[in-house]
One Martini backbone bead per residue (centre of mass of N, CA, C, O) as a GRO file, in nm:
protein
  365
    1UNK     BB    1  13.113  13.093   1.984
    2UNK     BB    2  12.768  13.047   1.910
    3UNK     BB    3  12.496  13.078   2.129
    4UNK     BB    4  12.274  12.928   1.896
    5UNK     BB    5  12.377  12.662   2.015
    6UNK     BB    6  12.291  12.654   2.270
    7UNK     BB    7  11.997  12.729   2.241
    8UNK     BB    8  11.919  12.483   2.067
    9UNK     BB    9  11.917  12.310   2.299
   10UNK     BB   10  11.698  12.446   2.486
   11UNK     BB   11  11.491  12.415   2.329
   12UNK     BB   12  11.496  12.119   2.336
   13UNK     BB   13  11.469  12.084   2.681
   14UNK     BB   14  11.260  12.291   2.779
   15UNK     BB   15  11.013  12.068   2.818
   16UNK     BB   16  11.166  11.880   3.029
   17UNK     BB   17  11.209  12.169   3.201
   18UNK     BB   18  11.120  12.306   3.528
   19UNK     BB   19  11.371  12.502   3.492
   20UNK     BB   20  11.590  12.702   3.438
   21UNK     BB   21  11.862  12.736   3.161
   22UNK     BB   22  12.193  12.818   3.098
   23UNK     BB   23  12.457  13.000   2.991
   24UNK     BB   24  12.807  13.092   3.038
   25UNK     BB   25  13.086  13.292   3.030
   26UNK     BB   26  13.393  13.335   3.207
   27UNK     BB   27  13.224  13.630   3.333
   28UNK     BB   28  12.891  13.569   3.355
   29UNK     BB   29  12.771  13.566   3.126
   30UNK     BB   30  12.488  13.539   2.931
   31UNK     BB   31  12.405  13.369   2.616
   32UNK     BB   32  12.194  13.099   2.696
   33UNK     BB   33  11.818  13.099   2.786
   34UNK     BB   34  11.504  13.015   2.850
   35UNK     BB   35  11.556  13.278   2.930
   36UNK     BB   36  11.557  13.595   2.749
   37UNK     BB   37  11.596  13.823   2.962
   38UNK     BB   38  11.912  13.734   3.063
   39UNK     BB   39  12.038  13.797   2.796
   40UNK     BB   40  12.343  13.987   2.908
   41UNK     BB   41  12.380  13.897   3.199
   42UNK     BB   42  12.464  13.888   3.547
   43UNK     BB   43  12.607  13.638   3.766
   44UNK     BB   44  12.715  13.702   4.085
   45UNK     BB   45  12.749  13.324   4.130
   46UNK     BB   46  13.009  13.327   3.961
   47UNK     BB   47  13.313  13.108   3.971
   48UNK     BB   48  13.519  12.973   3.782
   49UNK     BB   49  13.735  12.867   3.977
   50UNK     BB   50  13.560  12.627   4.128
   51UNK     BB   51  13.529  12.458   3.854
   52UNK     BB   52  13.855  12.408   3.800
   53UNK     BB   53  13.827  12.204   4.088
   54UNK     BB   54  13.545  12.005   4.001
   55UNK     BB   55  13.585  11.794   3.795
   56UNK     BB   56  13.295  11.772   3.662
   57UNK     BB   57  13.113  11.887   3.935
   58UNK     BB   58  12.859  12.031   4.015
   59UNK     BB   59  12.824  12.366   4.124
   60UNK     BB   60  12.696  12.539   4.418
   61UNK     BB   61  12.419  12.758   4.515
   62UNK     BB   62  12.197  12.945   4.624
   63UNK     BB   63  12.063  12.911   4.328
   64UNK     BB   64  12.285  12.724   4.188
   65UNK     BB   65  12.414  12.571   3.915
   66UNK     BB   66  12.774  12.447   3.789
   67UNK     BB   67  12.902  12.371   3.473
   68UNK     BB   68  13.155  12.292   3.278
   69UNK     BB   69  13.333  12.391   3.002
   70UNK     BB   70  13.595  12.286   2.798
   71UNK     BB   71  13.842  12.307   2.678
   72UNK     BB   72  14.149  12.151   2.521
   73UNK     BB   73  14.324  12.269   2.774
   74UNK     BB   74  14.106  12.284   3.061
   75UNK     BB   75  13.963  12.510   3.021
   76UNK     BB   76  13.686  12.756   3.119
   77UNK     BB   77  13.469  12.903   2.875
   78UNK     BB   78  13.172  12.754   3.000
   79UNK     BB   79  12.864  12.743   3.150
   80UNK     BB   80  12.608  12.526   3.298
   81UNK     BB   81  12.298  12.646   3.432
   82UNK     BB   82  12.083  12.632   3.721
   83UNK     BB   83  11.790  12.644   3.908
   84UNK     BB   84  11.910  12.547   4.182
   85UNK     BB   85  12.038  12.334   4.485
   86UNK     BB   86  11.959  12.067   4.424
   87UNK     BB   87  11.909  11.721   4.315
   88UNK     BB   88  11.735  11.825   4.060
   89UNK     BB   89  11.984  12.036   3.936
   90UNK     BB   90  12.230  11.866   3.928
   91UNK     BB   91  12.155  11.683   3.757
   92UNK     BB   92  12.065  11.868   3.507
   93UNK     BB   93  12.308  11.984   3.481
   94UNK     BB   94  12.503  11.758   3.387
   95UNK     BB   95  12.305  11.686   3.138
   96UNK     BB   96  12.345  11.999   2.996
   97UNK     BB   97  12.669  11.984   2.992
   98UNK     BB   98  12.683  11.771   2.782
   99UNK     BB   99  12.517  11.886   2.571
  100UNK     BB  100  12.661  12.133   2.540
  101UNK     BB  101  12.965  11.981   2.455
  102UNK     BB  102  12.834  11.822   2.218
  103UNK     BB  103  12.805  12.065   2.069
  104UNK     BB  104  13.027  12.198   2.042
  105UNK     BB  105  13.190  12.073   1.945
  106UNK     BB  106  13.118  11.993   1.685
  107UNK     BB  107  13.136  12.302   1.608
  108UNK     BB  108  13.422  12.306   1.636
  109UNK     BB  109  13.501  12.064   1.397
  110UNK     BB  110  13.366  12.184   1.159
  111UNK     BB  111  13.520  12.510   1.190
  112UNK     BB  112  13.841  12.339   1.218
  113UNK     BB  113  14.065  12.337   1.042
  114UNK     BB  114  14.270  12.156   1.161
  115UNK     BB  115  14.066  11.890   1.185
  116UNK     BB  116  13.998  11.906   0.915
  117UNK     BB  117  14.339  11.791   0.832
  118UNK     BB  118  14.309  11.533   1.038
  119UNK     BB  119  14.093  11.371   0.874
  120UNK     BB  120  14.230  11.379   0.570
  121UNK     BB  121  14.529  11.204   0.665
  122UNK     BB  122  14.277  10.985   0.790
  123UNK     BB  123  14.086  10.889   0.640
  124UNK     BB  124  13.759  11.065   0.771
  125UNK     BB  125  13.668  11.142   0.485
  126UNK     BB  126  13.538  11.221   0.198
  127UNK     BB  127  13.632  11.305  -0.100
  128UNK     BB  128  13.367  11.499  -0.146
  129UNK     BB  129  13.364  11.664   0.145
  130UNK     BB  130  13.612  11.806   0.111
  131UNK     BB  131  13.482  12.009  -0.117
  132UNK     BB  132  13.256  12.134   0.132
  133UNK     BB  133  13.436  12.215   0.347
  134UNK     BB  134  13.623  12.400   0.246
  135UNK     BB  135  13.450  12.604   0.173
  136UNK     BB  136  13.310  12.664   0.444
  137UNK     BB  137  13.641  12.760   0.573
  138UNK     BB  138  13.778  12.876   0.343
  139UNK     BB  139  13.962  12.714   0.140
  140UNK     BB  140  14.254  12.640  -0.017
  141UNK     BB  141  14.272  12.347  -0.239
  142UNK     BB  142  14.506  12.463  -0.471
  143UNK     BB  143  14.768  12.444  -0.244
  144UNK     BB  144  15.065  12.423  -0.175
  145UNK     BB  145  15.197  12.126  -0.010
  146UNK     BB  146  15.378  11.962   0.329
  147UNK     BB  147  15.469  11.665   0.485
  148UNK     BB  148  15.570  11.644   0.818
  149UNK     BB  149  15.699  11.402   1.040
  150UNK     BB  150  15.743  11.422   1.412
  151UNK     BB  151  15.976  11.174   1.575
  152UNK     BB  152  16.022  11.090   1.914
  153UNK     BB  153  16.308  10.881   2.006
  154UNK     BB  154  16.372  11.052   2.318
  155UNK     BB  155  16.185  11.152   2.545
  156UNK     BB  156  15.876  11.229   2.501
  157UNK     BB  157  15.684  11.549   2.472
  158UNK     BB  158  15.405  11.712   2.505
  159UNK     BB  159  15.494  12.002   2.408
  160UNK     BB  160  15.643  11.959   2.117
  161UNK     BB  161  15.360  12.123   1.965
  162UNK     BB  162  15.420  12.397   2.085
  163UNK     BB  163  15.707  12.415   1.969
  164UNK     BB  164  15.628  12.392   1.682
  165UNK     BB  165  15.409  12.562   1.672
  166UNK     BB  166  15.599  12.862   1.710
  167UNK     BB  167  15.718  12.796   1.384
  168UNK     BB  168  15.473  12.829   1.313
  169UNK     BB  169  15.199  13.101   1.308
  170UNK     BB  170  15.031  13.050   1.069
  171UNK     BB  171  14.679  12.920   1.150
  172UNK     BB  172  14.565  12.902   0.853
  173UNK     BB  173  14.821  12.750   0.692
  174UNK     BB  174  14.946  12.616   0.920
  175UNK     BB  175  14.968  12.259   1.075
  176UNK     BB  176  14.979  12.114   1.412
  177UNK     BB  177  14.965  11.773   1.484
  178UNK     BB  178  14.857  11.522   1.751
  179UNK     BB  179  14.895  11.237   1.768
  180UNK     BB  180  15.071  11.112   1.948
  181UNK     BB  181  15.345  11.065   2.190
  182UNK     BB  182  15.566  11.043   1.913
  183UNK     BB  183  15.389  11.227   1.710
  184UNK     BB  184  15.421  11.483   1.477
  185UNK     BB  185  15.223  11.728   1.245
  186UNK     BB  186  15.303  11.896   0.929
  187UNK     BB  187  15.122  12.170   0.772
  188UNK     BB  188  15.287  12.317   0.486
  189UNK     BB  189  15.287  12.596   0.309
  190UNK     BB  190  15.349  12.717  -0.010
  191UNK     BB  191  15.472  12.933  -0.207
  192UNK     BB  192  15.562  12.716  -0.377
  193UNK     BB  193  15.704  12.408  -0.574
  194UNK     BB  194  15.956  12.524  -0.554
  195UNK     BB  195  16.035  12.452  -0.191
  196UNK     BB  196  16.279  12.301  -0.051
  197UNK     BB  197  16.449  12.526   0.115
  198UNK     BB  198  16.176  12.577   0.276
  199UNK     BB  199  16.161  12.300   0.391
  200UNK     BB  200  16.427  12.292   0.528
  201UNK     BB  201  16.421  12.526   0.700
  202UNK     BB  202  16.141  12.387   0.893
  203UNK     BB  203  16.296  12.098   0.984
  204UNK     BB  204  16.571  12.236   1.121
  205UNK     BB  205  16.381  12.372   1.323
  206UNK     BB  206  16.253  12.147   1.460
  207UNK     BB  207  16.502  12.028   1.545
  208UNK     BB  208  16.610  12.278   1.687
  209UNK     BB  209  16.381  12.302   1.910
  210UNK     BB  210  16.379  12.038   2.037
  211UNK     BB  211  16.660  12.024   2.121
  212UNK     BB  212  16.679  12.329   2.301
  213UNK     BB  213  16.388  12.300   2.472
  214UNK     BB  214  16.387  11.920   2.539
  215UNK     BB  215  16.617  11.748   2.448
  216UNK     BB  216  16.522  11.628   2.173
  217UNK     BB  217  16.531  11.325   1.914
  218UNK     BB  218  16.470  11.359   1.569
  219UNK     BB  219  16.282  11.255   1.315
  220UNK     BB  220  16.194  11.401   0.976
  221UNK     BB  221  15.916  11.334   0.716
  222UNK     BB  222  15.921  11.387   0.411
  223UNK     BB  223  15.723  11.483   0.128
  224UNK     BB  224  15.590  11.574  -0.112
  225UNK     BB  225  15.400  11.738  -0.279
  226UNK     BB  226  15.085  11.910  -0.290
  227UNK     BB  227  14.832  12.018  -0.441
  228UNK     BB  228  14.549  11.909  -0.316
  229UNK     BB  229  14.412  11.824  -0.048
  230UNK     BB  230  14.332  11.517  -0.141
  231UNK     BB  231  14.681  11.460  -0.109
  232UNK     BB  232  14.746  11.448   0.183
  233UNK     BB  233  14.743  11.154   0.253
  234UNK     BB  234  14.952  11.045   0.111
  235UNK     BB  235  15.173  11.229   0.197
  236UNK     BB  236  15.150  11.081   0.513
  237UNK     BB  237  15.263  10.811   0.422
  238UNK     BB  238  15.506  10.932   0.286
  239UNK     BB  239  15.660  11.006   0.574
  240UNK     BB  240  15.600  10.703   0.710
  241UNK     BB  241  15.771  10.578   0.494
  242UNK     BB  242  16.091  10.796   0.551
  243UNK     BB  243  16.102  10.651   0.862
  244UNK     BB  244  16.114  10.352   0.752
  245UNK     BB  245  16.334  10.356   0.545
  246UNK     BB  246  16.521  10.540   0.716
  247UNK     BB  247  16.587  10.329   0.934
  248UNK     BB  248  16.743  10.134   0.769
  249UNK     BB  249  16.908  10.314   0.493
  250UNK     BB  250  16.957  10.637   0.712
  251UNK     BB  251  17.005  10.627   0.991
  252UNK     BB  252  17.218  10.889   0.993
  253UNK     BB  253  16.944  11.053   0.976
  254UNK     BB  254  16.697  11.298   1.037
  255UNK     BB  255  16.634  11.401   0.738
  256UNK     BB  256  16.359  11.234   0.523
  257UNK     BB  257  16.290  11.200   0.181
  258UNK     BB  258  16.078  11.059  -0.010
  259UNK     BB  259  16.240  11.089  -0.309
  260UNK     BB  260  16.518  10.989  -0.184
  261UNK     BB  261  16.535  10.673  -0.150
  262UNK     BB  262  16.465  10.473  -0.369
  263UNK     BB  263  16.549  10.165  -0.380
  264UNK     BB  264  16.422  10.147  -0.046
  265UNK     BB  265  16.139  10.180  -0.123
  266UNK     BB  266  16.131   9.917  -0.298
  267UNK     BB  267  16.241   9.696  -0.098
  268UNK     BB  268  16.024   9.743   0.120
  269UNK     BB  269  15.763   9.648  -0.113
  270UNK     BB  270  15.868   9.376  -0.079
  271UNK     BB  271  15.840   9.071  -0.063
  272UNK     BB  272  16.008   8.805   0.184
  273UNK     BB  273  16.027   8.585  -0.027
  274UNK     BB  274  16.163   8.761  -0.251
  275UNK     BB  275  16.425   8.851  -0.103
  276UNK     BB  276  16.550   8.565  -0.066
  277UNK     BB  277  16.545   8.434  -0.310
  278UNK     BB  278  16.766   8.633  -0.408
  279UNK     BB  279  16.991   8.604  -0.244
  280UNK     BB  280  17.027   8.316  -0.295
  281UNK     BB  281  17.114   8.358  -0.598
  282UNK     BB  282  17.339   8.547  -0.548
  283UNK     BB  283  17.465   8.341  -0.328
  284UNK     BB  284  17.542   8.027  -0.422
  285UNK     BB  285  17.820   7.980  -0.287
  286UNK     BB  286  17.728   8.186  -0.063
  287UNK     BB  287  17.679   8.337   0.190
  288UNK     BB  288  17.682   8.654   0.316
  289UNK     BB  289  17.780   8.566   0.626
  290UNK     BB  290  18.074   8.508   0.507
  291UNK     BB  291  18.111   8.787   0.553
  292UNK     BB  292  18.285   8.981   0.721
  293UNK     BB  293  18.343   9.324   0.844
  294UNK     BB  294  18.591   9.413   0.687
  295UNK     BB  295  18.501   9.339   0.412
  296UNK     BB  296  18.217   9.532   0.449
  297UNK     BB  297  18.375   9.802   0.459
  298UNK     BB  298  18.511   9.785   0.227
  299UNK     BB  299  18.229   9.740   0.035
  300UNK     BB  300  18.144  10.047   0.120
  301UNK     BB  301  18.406  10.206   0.047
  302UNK     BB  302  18.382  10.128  -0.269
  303UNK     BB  303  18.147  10.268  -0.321
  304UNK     BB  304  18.156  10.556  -0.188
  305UNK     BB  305  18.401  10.585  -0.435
  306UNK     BB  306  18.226  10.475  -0.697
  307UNK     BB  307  18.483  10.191  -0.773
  308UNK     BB  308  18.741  10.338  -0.673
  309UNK     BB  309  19.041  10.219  -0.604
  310UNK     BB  310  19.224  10.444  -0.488
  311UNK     BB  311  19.034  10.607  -0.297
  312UNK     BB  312  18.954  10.371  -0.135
  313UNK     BB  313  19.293  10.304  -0.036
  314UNK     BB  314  19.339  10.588   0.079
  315UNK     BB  315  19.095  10.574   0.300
  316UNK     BB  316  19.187  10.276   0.409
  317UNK     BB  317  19.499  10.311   0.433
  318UNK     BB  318  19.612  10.145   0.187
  319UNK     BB  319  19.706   9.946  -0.060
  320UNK     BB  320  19.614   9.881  -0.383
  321UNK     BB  321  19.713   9.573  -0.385
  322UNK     BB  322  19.545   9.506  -0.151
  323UNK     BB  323  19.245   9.571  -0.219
  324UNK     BB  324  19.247   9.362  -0.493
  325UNK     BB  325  19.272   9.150  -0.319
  326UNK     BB  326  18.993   9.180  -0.168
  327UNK     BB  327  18.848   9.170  -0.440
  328UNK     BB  328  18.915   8.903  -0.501
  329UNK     BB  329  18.801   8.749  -0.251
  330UNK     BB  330  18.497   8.822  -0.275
  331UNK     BB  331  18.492   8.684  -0.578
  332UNK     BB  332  18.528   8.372  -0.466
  333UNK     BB  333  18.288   8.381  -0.253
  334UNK     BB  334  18.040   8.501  -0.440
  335UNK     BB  335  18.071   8.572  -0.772
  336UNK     BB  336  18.164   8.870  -0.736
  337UNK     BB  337  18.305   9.189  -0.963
  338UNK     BB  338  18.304   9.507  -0.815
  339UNK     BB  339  18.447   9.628  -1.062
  340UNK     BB  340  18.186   9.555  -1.203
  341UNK     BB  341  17.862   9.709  -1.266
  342UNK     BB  342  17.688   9.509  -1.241
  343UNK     BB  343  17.824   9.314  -0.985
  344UNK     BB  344  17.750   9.583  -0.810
  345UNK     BB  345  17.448   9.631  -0.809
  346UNK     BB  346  17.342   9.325  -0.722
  347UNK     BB  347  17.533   9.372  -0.453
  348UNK     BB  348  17.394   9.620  -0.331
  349UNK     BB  349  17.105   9.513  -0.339
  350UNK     BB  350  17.147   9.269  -0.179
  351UNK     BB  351  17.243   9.430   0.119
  352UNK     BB  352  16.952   9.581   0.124
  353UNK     BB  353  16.807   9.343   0.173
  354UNK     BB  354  16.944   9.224   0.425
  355UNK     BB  355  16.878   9.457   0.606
  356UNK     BB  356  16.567   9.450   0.574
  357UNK     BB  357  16.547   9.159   0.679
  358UNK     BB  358  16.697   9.253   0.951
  359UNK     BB  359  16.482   9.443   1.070
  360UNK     BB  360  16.246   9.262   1.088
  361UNK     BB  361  16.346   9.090   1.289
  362UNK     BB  362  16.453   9.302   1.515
  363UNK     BB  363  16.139   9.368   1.552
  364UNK     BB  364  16.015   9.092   1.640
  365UNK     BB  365  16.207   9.122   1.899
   0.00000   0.00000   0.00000
């Protein structure tokens, strides 16, 4: 943290204020102060540990007042001194350490590469100001990267953040980011473009270290490669897109790409009411909850399966002919011949569809 920053603020200050102030750091060294005789000097009535019990209220010695300024995990790294310590000391102590905390803050949120990419993932930049701001920090912009989103699904641990980050340790190139109280964000820099094996290997230790550390169950959106930092905020949908998509269509997965989606992402995107009408039209004879659980359990191991009459007969322990009864059973209900390519294809796509109606559901209640 520059002194330069509380300085200027003292500037400011100094002529509204009729009494010394100025900046100590963590050791009572002063950085920063209307005299400038004090700057490099240590004041022997500072304690930090003091501060670090007052809650944000101004602590009082025999010649001044100080209050803490606090970084982002509440330890004391500078403090704000007044001369005196009667209670117009104590009160301007309090307002210039607000003054000097909202200039820290500024400065630190400016210079700092996390909150740089925290901003433009959040839409909270203008795609101009990304390289301008990118020069400033010395980043490099045409690096490829990946967002990773990690989504706490029982007893979310607010320490996730510190277990994640310790597997990423590059903290100039990888960054991981507290989003809310159950997901953490992961921008992940890659060796190259063509970088699966080290994506995953990335994913799994995620899952491995809050699994083992935690107890914690989660599930973690991969997204495409971003070739370059203004296509972070597109990739951190694409991961948000493939945790709410993965939730329908791939239950059973733990860490899911958002590339693999396939049809899943497609019918996601589709109005609820042309979902309906599609189900209509495609089950005119019956509706499709008239296929009862061991039916439907049989046309998912058929799909599994290729199509593939024996294999599928052989894994659900029947015979073959029993099988094909059951498929013309299907046929019947239906109107449509699983054995068929196309009227597998169209009975596939309306099951994804109904699954995702059903979850519409399922979540509004």
């Amino acid at each position: 943290m520059s002194s330069r920053i509380f300085q200027n603020v003292i500037i400011q200050m100094k002529d509204a204020v009729d009494r010394p102030i100025g900046v100590v750091d963590e050791q009572g060294i002063v950085v920063a102060s209307s005299e400038l005789a004090m700057i490099g000097s240590r004041l022997d009535d500072f304690r930090a540990f003091d501060l670090e019990n007052a809650a944000g209220v101004p602590v009082p010695t025999d010649n001044r007042c100080y209050s803490a300024l606090t970084n982002e995990n509440g330890k004391v790294d500078y403090a704000a001194f007044v001369e005196g310590a009667d209670a117009i000391s104590r009160t301007v102590c309090a307002v210039a350490a607000v003054a000097f905390n909202e200039a820290k803050n500024n400065f630190e949120e400016k210079h700092n590469k996390a909150a740089f990419i925290k901003n433009i993932i959040s839409d909270n930049i203008l795609p101009g100001d990304v390289y301008v701001r990118a020069k400033e920090l010395h980043f490099v912009t045409d690096e490829s990267r990946v967002v990773l989103l990690v989504r706490q699904m029982d007893n979310p641990d607010v320490s996730a953040v510190e277990v994640i980050g310790r597997q990423f340790p590059d903290k100039q190139r990888d960054f991981v980011l507290n989003i809310n109280e159950t997901d953490v964000v992961v921008v992940k820099s890659l060796a190259s473009s063509d970088s699966q094996e080290e994506i995953a290997r990335a994913a799994h230790s995620i899952e491995s270290a809050l699994h083992e550390e935690l107890g914690t169950r989660c599930v973690i959106g991969v997204s495409t490669n971003a070739r370059h930092l203004r296509e972070l905020a597109d990739r951190y949908k694409e991961a948000q897109v493939a945790i709410d998509v993965g939730r329908i269509f791939e239950s059973d997965k733990s860490i899911i790409y958002y590339e693999n989606l396939g049809l899943g992402r497609i019918i996601y995107q589709l109005p609820t009411t042309l979902c309906e009408m599609f189900l209509n039209e495609v089950f005119k004879k019956n509706p499709i909850e008239t296929l009862d659980e061991d039916t439907l359990e049989t046309i998912n191991r058929f799909f599994e399966n290729n199509l593939n009459v024996s294999e599928t007969s052989r894994k659900l322990y029947v015979h073959r002919n029993t099988l094909v009864y059951r498929l013309e059973k299907i046929k019947k209900i239906t109107g449509l011949d699983l054995r068929e390519f196309d009227h597998a294809i169209v009975f596939k796509v309306a099951m994804m569809v109904k699954m995702y109606l059903d979850s519409l559901n399922n979540f509004r209640y």
